[in-house]
ZADO-368526 format. One record per residue: residue in one letter; x, y, z of N, C-alpha, C in turn; residue number from 1. Coordinates in steps of 0.001 Angstrom, whole numbers. Each point is the difference from the previous one (the first is absolute). Layout:
# ZADO-368526
  rest      n.X      n.Y      n.Z     ca.X     ca.Y     ca.Z      c.X      c.Y      c.Z   nr
     A        X        Y        Z        X        Y        Z        X        Y        Z  NUM
...
//
This chain:
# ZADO-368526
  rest      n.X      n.Y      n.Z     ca.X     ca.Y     ca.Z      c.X      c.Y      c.Z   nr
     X   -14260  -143073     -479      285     1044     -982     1145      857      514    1
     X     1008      536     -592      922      477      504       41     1475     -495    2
     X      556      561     1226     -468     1794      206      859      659    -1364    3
     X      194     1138     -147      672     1052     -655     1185     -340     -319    4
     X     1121      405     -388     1717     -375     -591      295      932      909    5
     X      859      148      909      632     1012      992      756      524     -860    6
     X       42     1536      116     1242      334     -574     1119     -472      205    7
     X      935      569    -1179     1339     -380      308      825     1228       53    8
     X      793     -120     1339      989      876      462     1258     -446      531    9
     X     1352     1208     -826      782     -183      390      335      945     1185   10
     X      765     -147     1224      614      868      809     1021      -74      152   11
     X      391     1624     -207     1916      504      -74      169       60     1094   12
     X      749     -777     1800      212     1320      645     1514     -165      -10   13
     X      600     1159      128     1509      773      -21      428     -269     1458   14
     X     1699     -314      124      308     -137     1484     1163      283      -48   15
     X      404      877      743     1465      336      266      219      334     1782   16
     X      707    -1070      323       97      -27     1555     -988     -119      546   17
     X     -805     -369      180    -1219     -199      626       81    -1295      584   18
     X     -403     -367     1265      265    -1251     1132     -783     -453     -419   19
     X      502    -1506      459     -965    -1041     -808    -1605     -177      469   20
     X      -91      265     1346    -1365      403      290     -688     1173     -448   21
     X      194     1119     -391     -403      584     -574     -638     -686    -1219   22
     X      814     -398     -970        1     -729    -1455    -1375    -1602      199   23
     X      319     -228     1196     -981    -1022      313     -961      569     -295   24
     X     -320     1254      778    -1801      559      552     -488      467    -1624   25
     X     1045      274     -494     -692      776     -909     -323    -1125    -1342   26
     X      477    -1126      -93     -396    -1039    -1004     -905    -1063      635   27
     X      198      550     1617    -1301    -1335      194    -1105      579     -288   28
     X     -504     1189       13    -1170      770     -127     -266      -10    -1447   29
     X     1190     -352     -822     -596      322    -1865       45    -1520       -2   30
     X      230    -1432      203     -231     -703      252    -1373     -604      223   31
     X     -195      784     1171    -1517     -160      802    -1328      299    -1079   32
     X      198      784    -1217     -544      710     -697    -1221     -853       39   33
     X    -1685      280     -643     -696     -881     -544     -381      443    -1160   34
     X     -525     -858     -539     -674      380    -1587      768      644     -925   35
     X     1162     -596      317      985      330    -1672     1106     -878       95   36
     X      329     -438    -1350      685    -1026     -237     1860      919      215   37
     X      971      148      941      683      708      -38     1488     -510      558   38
     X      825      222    -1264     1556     -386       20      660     1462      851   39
     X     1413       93      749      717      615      526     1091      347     -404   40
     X      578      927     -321     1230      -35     -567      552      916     1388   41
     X     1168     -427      622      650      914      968     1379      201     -669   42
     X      152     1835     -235     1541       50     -169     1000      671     1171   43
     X     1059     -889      674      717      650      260     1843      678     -725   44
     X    -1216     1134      601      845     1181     -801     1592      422      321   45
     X      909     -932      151     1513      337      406      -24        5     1520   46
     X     -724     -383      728      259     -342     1591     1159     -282      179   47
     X      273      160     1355     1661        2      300     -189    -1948      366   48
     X    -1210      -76       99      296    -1358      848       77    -1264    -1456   49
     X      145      599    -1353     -175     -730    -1173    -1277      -90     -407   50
     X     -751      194      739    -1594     -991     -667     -428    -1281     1251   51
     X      741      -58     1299     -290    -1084      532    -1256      362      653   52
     X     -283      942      416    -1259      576      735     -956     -783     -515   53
     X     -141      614    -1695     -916     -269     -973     -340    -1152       41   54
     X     1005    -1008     -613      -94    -1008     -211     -545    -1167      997   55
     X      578      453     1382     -325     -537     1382    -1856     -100      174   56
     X     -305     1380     -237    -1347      263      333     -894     -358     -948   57
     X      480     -221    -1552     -993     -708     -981     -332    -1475      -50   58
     X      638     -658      777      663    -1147     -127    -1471     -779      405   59
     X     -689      827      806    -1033     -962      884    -1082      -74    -1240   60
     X     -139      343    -1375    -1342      161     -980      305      157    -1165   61
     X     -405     -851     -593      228     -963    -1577     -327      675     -886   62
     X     -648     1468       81     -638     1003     -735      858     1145      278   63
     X     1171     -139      880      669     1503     -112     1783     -194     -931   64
     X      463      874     -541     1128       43     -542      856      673      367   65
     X     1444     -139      914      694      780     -238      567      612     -929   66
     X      528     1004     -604     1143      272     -928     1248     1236      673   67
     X     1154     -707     -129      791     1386      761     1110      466    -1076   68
     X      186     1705       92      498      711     -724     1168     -224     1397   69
     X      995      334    -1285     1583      383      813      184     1526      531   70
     X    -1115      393     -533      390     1999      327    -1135      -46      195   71
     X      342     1492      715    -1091      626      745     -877     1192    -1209   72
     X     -795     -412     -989      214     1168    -1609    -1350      960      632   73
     X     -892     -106     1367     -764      684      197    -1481     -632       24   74
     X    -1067      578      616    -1042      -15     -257     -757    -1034    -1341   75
     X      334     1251     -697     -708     -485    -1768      846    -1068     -313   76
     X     1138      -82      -47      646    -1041     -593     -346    -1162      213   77
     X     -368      -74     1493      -87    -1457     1269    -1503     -267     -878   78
     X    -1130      860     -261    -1239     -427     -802      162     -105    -1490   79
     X     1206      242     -628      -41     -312    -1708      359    -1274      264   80
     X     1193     -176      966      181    -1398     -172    -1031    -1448      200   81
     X     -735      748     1262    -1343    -1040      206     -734       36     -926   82
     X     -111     1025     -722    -1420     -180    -1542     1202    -1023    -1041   83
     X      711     -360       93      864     -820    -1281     -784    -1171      631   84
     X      179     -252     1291     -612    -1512      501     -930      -66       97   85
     X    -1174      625     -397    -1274     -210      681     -472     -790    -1343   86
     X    -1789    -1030      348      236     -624    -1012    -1066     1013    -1417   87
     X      248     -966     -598     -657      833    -1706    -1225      169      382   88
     X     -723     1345     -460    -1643      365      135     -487      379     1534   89
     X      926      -51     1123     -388      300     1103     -170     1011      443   90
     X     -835      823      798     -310     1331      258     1365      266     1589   91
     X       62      682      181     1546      415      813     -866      657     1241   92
     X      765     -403     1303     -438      682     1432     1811        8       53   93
     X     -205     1634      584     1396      260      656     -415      515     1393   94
     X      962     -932     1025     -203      749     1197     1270     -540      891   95
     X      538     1252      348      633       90     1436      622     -721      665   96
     X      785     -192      166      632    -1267     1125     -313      446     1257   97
     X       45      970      354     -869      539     1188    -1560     -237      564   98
     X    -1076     -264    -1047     -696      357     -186    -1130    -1262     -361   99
     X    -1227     -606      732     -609    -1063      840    -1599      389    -1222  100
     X     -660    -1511     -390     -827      454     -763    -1477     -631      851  101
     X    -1184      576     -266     -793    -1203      612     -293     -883    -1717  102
     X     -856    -1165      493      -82    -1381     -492     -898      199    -1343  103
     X     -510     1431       35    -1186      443     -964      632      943     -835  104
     X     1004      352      166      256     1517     -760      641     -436    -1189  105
     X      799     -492     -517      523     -386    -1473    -1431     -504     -668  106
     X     -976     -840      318    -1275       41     -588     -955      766      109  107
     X      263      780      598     -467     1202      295     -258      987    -1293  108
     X     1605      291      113      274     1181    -1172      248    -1071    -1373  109
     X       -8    -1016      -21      -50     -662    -1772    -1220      357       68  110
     X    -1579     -501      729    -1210      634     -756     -310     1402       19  111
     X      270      730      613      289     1598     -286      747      332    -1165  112
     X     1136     -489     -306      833      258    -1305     -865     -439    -1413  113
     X     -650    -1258      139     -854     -509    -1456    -1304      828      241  114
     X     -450      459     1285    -1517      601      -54      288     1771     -979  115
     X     1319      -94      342      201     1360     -930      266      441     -885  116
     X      207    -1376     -490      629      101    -1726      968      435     -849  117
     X        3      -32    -1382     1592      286     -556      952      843      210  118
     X     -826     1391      576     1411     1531      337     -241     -822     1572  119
     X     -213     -398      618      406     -134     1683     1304    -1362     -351  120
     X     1099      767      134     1631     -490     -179      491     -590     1873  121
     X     -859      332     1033      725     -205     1618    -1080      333      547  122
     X      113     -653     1532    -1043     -185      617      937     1086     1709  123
     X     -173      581      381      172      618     1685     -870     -937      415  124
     X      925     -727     1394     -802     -420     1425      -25     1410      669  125
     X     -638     -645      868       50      885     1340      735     -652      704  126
     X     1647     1183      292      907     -571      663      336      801     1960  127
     X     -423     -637      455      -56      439     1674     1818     -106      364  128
     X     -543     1023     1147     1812      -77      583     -152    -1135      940  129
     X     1044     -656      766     -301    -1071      -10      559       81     1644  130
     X      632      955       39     -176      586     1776     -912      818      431  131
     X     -955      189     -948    -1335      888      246     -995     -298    -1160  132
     X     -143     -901      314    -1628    -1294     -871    -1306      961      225  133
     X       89      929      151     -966      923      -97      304     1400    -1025  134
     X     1040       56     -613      254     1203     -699     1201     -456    -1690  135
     X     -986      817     -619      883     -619    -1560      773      161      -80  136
     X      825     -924     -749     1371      148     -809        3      594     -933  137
     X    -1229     -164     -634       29      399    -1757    -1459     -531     -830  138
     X     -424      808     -439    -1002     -736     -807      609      246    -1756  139
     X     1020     -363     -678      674      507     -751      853     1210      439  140
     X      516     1196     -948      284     1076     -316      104      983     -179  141
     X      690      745      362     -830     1729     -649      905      843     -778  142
     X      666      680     -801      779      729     -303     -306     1610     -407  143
     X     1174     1115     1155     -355     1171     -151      762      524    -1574  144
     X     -776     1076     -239      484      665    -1263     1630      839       74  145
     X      760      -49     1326     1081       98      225     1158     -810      -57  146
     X     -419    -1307     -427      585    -1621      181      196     -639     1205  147
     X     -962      706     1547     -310    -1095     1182     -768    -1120     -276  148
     X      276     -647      486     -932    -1321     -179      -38    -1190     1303  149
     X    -1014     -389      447     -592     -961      854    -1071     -668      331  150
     X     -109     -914      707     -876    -1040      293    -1614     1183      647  151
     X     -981     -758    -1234     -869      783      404     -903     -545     1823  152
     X     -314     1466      656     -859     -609      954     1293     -579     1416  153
     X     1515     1006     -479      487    -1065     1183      323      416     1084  154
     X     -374     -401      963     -461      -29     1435    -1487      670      448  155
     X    -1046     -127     -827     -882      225      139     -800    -1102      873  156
     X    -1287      240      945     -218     -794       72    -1142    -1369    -1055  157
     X     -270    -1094      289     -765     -127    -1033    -1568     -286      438  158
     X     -334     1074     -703    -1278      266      483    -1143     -296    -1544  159
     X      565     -828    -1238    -1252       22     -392      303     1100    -1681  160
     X     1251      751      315     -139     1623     -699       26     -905    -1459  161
     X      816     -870      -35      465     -107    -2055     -846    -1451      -83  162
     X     -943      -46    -1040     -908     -760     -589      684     -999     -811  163
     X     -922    -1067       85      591    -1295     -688     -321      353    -1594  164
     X     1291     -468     -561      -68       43    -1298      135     2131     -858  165
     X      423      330     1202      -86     1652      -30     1521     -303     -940  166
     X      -27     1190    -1414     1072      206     -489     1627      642      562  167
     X     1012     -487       69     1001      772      984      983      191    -1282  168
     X     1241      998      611      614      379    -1182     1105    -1414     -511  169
     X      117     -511     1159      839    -1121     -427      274    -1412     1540  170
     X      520    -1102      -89      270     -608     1018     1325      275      465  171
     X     -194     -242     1152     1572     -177      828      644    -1119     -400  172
     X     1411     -144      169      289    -1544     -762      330     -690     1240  173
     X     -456      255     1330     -263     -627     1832     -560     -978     -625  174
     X     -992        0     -619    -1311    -1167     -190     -686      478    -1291  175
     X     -521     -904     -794     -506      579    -1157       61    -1038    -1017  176
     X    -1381     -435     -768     -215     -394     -723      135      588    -1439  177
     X      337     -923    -1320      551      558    -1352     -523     -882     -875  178
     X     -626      131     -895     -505     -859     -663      851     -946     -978  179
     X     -276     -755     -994     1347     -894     -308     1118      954     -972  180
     X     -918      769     -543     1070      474    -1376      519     1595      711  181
     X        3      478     1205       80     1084      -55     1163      716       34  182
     X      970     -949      203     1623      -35      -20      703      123    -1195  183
     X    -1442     -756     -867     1068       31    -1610      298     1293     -351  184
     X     1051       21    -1291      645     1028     -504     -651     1111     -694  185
     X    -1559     -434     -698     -726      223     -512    -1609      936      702  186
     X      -18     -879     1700     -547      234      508      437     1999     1317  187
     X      425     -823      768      996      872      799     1448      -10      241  188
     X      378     -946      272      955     -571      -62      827     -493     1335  189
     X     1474     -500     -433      259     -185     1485      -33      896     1127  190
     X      778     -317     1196      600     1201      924      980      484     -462  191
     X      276     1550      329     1144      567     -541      965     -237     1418  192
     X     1118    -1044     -816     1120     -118     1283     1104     1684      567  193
     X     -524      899     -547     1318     1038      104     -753      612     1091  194
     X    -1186     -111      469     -210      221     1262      585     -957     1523  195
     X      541     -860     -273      506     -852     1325    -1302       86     1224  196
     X     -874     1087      132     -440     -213     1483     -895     1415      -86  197
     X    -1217     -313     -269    -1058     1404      342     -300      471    -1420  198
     X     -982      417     -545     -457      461    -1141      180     -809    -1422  199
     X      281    -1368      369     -464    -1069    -1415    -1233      125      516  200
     X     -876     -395      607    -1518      108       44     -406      864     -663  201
     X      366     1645      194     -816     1111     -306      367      -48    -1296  202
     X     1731     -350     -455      250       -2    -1411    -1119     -787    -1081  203
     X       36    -1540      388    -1223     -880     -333    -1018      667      157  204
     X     -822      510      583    -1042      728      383     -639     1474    -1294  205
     X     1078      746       90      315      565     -887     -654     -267    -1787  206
     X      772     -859     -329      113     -962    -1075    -1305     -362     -348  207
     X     -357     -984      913    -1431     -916     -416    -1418     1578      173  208
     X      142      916      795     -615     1023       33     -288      753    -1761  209
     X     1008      537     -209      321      322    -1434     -725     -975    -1402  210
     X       -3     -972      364     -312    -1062    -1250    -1817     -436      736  211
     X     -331      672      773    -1465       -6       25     -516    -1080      823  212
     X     1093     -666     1052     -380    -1250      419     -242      809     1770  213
     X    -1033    -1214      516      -72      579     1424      187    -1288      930  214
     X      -99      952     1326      169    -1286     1221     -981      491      876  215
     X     -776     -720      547    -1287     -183      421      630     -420     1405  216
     X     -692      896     1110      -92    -1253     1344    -1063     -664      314  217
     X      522    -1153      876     -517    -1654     1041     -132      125     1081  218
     X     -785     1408      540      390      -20     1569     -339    -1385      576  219
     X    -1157     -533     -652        8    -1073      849     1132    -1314       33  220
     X      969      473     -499     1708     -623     -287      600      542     1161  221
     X      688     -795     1261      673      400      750      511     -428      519  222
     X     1686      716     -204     1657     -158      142      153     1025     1022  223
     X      750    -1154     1163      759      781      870     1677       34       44  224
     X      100     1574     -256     1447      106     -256      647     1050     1081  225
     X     1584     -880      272      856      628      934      336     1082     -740  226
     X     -202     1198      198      538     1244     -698     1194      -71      -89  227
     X     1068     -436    -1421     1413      688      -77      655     -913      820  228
     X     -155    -1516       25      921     -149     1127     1375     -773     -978  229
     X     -277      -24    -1177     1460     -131     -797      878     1683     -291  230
     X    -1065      585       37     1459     1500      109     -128      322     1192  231
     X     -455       58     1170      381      687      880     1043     -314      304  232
     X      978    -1045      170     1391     -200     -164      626      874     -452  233
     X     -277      634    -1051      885     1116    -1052      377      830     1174  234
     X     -933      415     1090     -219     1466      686     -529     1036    -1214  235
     X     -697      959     1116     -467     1393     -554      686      487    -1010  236
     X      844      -84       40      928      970     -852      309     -307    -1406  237
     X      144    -1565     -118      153     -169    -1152    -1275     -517     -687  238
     X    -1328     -325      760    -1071     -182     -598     -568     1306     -753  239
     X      561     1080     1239     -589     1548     -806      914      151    -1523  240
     X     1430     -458     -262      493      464     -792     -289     -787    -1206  241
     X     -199    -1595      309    -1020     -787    -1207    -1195      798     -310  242
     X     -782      325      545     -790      717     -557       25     1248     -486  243
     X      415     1091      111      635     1018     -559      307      116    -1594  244
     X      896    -1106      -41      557     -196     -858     -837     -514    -1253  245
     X     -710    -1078      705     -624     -701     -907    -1698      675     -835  246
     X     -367     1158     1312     -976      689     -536      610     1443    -1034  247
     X     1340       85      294      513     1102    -1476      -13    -1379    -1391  248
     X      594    -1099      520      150     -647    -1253    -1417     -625     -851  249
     X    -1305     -109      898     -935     -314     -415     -759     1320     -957  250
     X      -98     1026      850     -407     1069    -1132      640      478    -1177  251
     X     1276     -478      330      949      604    -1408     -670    -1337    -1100  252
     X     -123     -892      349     -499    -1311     -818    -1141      163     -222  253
     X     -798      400      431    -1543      240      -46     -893     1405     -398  254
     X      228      689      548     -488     1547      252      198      582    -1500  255
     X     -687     1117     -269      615      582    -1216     1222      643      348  256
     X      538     1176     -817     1332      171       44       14     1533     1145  257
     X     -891     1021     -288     -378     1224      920     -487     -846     1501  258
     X     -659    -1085     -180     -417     -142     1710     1112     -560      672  259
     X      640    -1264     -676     1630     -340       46      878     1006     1396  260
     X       74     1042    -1458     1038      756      207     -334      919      959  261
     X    -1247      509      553     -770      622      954      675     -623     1481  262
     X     -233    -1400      -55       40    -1255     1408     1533     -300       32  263
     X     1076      443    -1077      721       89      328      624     1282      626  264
     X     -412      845     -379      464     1318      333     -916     -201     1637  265
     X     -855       -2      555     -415       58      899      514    -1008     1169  266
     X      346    -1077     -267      372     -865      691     1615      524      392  267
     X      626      164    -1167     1516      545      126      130     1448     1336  268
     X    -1050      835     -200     -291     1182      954     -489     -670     1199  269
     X     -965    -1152      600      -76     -596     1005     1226     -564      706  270
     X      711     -771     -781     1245     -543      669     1213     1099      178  271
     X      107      833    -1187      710      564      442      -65     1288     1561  272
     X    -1655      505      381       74      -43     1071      339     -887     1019  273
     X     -442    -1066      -87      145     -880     1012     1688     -451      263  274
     X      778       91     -930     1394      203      -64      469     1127     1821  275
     X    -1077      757     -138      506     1008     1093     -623     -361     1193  276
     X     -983     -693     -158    -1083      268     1276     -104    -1776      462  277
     X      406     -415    -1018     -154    -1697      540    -1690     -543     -144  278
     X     -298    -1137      -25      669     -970      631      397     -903    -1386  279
     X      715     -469       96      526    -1500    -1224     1406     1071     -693  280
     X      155      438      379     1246      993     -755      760    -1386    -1134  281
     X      744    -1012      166      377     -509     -367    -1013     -719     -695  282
     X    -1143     -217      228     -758     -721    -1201     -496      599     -794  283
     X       76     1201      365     -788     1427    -1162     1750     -262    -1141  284
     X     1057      230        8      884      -62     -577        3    -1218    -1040  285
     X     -265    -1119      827      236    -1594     -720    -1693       72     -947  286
     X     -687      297       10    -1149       10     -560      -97      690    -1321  287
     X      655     1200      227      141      959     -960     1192     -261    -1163  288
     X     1313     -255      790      602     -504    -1101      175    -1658     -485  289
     X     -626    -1065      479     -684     -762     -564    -1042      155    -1322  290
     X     -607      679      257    -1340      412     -818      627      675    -1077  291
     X      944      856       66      862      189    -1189      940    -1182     -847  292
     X      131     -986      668     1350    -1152     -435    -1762     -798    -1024  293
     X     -915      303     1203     -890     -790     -837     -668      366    -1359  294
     X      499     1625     -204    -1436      687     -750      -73     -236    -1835  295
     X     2115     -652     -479     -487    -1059    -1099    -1136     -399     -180  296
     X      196    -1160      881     -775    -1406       85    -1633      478     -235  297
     X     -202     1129      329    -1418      -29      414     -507      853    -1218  298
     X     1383      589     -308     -718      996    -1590     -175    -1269     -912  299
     X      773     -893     -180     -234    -1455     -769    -1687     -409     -239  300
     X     -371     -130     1487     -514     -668      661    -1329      644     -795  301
     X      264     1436     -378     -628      877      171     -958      275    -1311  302
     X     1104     -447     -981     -339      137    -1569    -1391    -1643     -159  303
     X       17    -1238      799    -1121     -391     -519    -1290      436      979  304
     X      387      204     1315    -1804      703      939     -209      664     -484  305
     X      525     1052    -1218    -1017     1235     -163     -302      -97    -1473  306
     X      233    -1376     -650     -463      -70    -1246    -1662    -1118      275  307
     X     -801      613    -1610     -995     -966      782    -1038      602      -23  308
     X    -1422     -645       93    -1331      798      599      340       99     1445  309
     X     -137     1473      718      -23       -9     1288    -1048      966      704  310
     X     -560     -186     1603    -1039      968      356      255      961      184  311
     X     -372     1219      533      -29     1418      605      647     -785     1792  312
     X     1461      786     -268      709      -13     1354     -777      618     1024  313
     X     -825      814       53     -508      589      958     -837    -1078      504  314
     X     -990    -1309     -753    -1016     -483      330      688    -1403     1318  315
     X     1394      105       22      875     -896      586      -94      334     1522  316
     X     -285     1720        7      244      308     1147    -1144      200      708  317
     X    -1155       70     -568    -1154       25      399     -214    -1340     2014  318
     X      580     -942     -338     -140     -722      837      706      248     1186  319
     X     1324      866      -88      362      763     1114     -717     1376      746  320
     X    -1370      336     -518     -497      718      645      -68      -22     1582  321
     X     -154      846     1089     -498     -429     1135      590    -1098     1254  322
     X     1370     -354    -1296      847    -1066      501     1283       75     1450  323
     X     -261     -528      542     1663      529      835      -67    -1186      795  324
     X     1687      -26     -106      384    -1466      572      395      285     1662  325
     X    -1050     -634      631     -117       34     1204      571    -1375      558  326
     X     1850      280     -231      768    -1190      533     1071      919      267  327
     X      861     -748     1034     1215      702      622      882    -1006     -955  328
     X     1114      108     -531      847     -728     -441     1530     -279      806  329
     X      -45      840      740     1269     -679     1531     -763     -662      996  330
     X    -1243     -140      310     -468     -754      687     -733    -1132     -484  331
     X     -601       77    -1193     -523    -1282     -894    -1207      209      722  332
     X     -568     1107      458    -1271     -105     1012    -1130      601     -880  333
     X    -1393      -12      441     -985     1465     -949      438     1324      990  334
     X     -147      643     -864      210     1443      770    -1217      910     -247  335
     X     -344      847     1132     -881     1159      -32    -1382     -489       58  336
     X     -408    -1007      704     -671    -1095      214    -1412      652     -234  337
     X     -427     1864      649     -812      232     -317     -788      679    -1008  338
     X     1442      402    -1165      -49      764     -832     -758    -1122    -1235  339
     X      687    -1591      416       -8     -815    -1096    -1461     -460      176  340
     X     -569       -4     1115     -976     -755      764    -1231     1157    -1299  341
     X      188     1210      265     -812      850     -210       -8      169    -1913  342
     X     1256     -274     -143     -104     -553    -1817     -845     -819     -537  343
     X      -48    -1327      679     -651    -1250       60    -1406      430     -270  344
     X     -416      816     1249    -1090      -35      214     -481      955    -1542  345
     X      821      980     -237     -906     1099    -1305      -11     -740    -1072  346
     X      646    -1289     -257      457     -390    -1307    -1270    -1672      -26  347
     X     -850      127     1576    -1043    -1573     -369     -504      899     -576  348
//
């Protein structure tokens, strides 16, 4: 008698410069998968080396696909293009080129995703740092009512605190399960490419929040991920100014128009101290008037997120209660080891 139909899954992962061993570890492990029937789509995203990395490292498994873009269009772009290839009716895992799965977790979170039914749109693993297999990456999301936003739980240790199948405000797009339709136009939709790098997640996030859909975590789903090791290349400086930028352009797209204009006025008074006192002087500048070259695009952007049935913005932020990201971002390390230790512990 023959068992159950494995799901079917497609996986996006995105690659830009990334060594071919790297690109190995991370498709032999979605490879390795069990109990789901699962195709690969790898895009590289404008690598300087053409796509040979890619192509080199897929080569060994009859189930993975390269596809390579000539440009580098970002983040979101590198995953719209993998959802064109993935095949018809398949539920979507995006994860990391950085970033190592065990053999259970894509079947993992498909029966977590159907045990939850029609509003559960994404599934959160539990994603570990992967130079410290004892402390989270992320169990999804959190977003403050100021337009901060980050990986919930990160550098905490993991002790147990966030429950399987516990509601989160949204997934990280490190790792993360999507059910088949949740991309459509109708549904959530694609990634927004005018972010290049940092806040398409929260943008997506955002979105599917509003239209009443949720994402549930799998702790017992677990991805180990190199924190950042495709931007830390950027350096500090310009990772701070991608983000900057991209959290004025996300609230102007999202936020009503008084909280908007609040996070801009406040943010503008942050940098412009920091103009005097340092540190990023030059990325406080490039951030700010970026975010202006961008703030068209995002009023555009702007006229369909806020049409629509949508929830109480405040109930978004609820999940950033109590939250603080206990990670150093020039060292890629956890930081405040006992502050985070002692979070952990109030939040089992």
């Amino acid at each position: 008698m023959s068992g159950p139909t494995p799901p079917r899954v497609t996986a996006v992962v995105v690659v830009h410069g990334a060594p071919q061993s790297r690109i190995e570890a991370c498709l032999g492990s979605l490879v390795s998968s069990h109990d789901v029937d699962l195709e690969v789509v790898v895009v590289d995203n404008g690598s300087p080396d053409g796509g040979a990395a890619v192509r080199a490292a897929s080569s060994a498994w009859p189930n993975v696909t390269p596809v390579c873009s000539e440009r580098n269009g970002g983040f979101a772009a590198g995953v719209n293009i993998g959802l064109q290839r993935r095949r018809a009716g398949d539920a979507v895992w995006l994860l990391n080129d950085d970033a190592t799965i065990a053999p259970n977790t894509i079947s993992t979170c498909s029966q977590t995703l159907l045990a939850h039914g029609p509003s559960c749109v994404a599934v959160a693993p539990k994603m570990l740092l992967a130079d410290e297999p004892d402390r989270i990456d992320a169990v999804g999301t959190v977003l403050r009512a100021n337009g901060e936003a980050f990986n919930a739980g990160i550098g905490q240790p993991d002790l147990g605190q966030y429950s399987d199948g516990e509601v989160v405000f949204g997934p990280c797009f490190g790792a993360a399960l999507f059910r088949a339709d949740a991309f459509d136009a109708d549904v959530v939709g694609l990634l927004d490419e005018r972010y290049f790098l940092y806040y398409e997640d929260i943008d997506w996030n955002i979105r599917a929040f509003h239209r009443g859909l949720v994402t549930v975590a799998a702790t017992q789903a677990v991805v180990w991920h190199q924190h950042a090791t495709s931007t830390r290349r950027l350096g500090e400086g310009r990772r701070y100014s991608i983000v900057q930028r991209n959290l004025l352009l996300c609230v102007t797209t999202n936020f009503p128009v008084r909280d908007a204009l609040r996070i801009w006025v406040q943010r503008m008074i942050v940098h412009g101290k920091g103009l005097i006192t340092g540190p990023y002087r030059g990325a406080r500048v490039r951030a700010l008037s970026s975010a202006f070259v961008g703030l068209p695009g995002a009023l555009r952007a702007r006229r369909s997120a806020r049409t629509g049935p949508r929830l109480d913005d405040p109930a978004m932020f609820r999940f950033a209660e109590d939250q603080v990201p206990y990670f150093d971002a020039e060292t890629y390390r956890s930081s405040r080891p006992d502050e985070a230790d002692e979070a952990a512990r109030r939040r089992q």
